[in-house]
C-alpha positions as CSV (number, residue, x, y, z in Angstrom):
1,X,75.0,156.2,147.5
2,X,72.3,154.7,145.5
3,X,73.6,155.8,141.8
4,X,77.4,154.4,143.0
5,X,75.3,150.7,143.5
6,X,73.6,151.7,140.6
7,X,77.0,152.0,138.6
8,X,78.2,148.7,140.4
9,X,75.1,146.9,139.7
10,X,75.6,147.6,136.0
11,X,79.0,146.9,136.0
12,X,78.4,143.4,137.3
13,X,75.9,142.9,135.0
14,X,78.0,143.8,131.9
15,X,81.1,141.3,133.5
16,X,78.3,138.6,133.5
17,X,77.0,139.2,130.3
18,X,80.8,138.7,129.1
19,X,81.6,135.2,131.0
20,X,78.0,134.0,129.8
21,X,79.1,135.2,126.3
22,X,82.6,133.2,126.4
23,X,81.2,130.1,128.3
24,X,78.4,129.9,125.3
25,X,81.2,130.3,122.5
26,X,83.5,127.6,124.0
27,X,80.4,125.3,124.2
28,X,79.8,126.1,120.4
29,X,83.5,125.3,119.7
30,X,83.5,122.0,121.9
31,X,80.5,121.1,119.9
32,X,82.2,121.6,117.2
33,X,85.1,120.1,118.1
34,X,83.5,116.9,118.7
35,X,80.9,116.7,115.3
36,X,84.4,117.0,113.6
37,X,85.9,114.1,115.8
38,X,83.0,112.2,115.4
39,X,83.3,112.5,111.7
40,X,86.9,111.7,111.5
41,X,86.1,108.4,113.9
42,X,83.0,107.4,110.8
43,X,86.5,106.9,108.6
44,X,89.4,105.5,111.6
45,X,87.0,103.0,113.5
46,X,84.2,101.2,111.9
47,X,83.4,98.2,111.1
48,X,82.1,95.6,108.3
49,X,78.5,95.3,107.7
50,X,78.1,92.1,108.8
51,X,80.1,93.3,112.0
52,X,82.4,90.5,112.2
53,X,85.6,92.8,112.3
54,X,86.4,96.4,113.3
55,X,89.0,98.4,111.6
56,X,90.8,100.9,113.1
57,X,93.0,103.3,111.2
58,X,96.1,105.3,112.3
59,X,96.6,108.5,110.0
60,X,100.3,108.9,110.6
61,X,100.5,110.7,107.0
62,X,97.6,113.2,108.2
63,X,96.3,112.3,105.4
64,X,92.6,114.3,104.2
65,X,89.1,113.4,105.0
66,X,88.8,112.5,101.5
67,X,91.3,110.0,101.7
68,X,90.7,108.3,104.8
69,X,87.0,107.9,103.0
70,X,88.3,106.3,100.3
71,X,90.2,104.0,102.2
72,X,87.0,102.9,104.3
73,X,85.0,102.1,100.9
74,X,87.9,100.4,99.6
75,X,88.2,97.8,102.6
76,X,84.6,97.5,103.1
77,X,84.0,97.0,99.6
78,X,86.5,94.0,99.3
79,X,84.9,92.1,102.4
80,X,81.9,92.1,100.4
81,X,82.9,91.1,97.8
82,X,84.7,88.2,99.6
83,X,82.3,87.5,101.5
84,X,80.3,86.3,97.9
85,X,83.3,84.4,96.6
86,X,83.5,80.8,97.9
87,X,86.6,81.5,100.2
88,X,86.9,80.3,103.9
89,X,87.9,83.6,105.8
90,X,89.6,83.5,109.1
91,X,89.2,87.1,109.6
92,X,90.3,88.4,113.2
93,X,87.9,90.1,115.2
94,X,90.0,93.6,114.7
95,X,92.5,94.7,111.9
96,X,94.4,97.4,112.3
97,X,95.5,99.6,109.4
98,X,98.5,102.2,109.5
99,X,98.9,104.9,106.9
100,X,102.3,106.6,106.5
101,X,103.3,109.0,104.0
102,X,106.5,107.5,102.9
103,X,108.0,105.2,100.0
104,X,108.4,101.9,101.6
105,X,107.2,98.4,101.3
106,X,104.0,97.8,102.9
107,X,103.7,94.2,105.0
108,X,101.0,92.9,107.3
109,X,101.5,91.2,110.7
110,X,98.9,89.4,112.4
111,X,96.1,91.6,112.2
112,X,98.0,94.9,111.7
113,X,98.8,96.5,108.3
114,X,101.1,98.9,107.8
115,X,100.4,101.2,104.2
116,X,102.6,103.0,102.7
117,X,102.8,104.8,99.0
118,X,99.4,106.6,100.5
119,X,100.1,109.9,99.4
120,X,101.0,108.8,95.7
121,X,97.9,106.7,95.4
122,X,99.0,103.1,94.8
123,X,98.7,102.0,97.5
124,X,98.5,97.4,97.6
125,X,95.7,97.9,100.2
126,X,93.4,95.2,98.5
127,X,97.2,93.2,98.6
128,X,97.6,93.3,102.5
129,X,93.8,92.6,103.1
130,X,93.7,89.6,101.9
131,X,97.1,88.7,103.7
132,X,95.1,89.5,107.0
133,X,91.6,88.1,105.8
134,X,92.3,84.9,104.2
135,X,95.1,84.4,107.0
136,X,99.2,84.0,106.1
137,X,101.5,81.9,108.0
138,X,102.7,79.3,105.4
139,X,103.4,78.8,101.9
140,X,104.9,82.5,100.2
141,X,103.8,81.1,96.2
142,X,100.0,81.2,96.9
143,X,100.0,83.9,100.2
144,X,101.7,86.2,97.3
145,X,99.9,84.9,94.4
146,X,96.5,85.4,95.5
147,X,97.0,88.7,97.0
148,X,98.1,90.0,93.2
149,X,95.2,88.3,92.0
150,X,92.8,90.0,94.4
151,X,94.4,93.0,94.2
152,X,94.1,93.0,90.5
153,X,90.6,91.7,90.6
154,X,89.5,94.5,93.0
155,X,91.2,97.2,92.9
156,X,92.0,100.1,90.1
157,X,95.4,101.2,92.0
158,X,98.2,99.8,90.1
159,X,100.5,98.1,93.3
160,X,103.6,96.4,93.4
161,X,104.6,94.5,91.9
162,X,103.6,94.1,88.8
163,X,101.2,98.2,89.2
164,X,98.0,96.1,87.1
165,X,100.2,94.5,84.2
166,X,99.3,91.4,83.1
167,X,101.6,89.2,85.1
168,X,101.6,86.2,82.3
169,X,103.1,89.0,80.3
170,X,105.9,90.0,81.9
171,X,106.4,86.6,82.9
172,X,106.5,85.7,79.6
173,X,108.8,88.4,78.4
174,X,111.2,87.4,81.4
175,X,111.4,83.8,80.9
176,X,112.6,85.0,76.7
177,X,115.5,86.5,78.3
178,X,116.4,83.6,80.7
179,X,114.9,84.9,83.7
180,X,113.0,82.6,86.2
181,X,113.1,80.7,89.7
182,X,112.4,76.8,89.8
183,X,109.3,76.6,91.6
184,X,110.4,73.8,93.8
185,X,113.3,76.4,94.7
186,X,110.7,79.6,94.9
187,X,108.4,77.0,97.6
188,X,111.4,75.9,99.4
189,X,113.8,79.4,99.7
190,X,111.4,81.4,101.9
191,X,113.9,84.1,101.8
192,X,113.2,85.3,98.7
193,X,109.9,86.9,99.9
194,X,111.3,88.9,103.0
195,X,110.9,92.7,103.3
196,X,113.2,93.3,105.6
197,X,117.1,94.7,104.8
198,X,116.6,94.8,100.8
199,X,119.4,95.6,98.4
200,X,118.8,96.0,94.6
201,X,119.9,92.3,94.3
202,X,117.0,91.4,96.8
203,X,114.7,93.7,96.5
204,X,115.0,92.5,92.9
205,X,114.9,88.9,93.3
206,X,111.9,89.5,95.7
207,X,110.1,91.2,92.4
208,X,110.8,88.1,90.6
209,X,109.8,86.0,93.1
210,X,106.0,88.2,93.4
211,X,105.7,87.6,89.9
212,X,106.6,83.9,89.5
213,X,103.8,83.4,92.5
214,X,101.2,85.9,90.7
215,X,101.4,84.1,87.3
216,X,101.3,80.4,88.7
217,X,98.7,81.6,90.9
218,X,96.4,83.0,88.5
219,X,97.2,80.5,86.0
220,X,95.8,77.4,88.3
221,X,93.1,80.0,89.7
222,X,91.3,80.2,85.9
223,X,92.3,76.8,84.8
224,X,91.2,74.8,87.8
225,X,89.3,76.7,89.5
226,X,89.2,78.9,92.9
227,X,88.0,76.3,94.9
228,X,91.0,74.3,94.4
229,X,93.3,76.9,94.8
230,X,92.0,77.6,98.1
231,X,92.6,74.3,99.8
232,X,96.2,74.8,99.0
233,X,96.6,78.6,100.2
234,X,98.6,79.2,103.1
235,X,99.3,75.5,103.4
236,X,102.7,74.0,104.6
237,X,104.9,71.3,102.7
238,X,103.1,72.9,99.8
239,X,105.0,70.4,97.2
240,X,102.4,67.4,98.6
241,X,99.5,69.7,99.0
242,X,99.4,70.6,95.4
243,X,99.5,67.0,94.2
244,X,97.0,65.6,96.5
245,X,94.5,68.5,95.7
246,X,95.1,68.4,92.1
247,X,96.3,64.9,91.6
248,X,99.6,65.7,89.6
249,X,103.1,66.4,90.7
250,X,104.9,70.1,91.0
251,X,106.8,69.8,88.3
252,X,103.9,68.0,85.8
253,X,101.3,71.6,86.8
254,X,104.7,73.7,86.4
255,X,105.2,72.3,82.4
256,X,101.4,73.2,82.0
257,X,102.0,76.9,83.2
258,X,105.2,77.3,81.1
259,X,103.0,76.1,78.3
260,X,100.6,78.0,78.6
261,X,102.7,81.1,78.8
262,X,104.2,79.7,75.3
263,X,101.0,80.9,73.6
264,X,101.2,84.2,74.8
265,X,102.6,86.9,72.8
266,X,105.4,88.3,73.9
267,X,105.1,91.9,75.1
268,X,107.1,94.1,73.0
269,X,109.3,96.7,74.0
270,X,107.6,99.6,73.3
271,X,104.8,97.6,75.8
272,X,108.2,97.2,78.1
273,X,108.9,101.3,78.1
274,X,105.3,101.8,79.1
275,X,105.8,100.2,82.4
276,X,106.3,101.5,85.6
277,X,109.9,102.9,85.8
278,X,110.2,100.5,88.8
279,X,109.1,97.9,86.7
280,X,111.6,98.8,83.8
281,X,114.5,99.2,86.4
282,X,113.9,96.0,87.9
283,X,114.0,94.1,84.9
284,X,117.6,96.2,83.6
285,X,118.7,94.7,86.8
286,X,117.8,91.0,86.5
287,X,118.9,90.9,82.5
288,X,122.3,92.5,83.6
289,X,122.7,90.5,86.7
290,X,121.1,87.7,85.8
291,X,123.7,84.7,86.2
292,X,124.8,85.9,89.6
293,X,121.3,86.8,90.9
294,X,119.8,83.0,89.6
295,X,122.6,80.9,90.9
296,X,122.3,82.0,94.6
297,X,118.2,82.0,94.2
């Protein structure tokens, strides 16, 4: 009798020694489970230094650790660097940032971004921050303009639309071949800017209309300075804005621009082939379909 308790006693024992073996390696993997959510939360939720806003991100490319990283630096290290520049922000508390792995046009709303273009690198994050930074519910023309700018200014990706050419450039080279929107029509026809149900024609047309902004922007950015521009971005009726901040009409600061392009050389098109295909394709389209494309803008 006493070796059979013996042989149970040990058997029990040994069936113990196995749970406590299993319960101690799914401790070590829940452990583990969380360090590595924990680190994947350092690069989806965090927030600024100054810990005004909190960014959440949404990796609906599953998208690397690496990248997700380089995202956070990105963002954090533009709000700095606004933060230094004489700009009023009306940053919401939260922004929230989706990442897709898929070729479409990237927009903000509200205080949500939506990114695409992720996986190939070019992302226009800098572009949609300062949408949902600086604020953007009136007036296309500077919204757009100082979004290239910043994005330009800020960032090494090359983004749509103009993937870090100099925007007085193709401007330049455009308006040689016939190619440009009044600005009193590009202020008033909202349309052109939208995102939503784009044809070549539009999609197109929208380019030109990015570019028009980016140029005009930048130009009045260097010549009059930053501070001026800003009392006139995301402004309504933006014809009388920009002639009681700068004292002189619409179409008196559009001759100065078109001047000013004048004494720029004209890319050449060797410069031209060394664009972006999307680029290149885009202009094709607006030098074939030029008259058509221009008479309903």
């Amino acid at each position: 009798m006493l070796s059979r308790y013996k042989k149970f006693g040990s058997f029990v024992f040994l069936i113990l020694l196995i749970l406590t073996g299993c319960s101690d390696h799914k401790t070590d993997s829940d452990a583990s489970d969380k360090k590595s959510s924990s680190q994947d939360n350092d690069f989806q939720k965090f927030k600024t230094e100054d810990g005004e806003i909190e960014i959440n991100i949404f990796n609906k490319g599953s998208f690397s650790e690496a990248t997700l990283k380089q995202i956070k630096e990105e963002t954090l290290s533009f709000y700095t660097a606004l933060k230094k520049e004489n700009v009023s922000l009306s940053s919401p508390s939260k922004i929230y940032l989706h990442l897709y792995d898929e070729k479409k046009v990237s927009y903000a709303s509200d205080n949500t971004i939506h990114l695409y273009w992720v996986k190939e690198g070019n992302y226009p994050l800098i572009h949609e921050l300062t949408h949902v930074i600086l604020g953007y519910t009136e007036g296309h023309v500077t919204q757009e303009g100082l979004a290239i700018f910043m994005q330009d200014s800020y960032s090494d990706r090359g983004a749509f639309p103009n993937f870090h050419e100099d925007v007085h450039g193709i401007m330049k080279y455009l308006m040689t071949r016939g190619i440009s929107i009044p600005l009193e029509t590009l202020l008033r026809e909202e349309k052109i800017f939208t995102h939503s149900n784009l044809n070549k024609d539009s999609y197109s047309l929208r380019w030109l209309g990015y570019i028009e902004s980016a140029s005009f922007s930048d130009f009045l950015i260097n010549q009059y300075g930053m501070e001026k521009f800003v009392k006139i971005y995301d402004r309504p009726n933006l014809t009388d804005e920009i002639h009681a901040v700068y004292g002189k009409k619409l179409e008196h600061l559009e001759m100065e621009w078109k001047e000013f392009l004048q004494r720029k050389s004209i890319p050449n098109e060797e410069t031209i082939r060394s664009y972006e295909p999307q680029i290149q394709e885009i202009i094709n389209h607006l030098v074939a379909n030029k008259e058509q494309l221009l008479k309903t803008s």
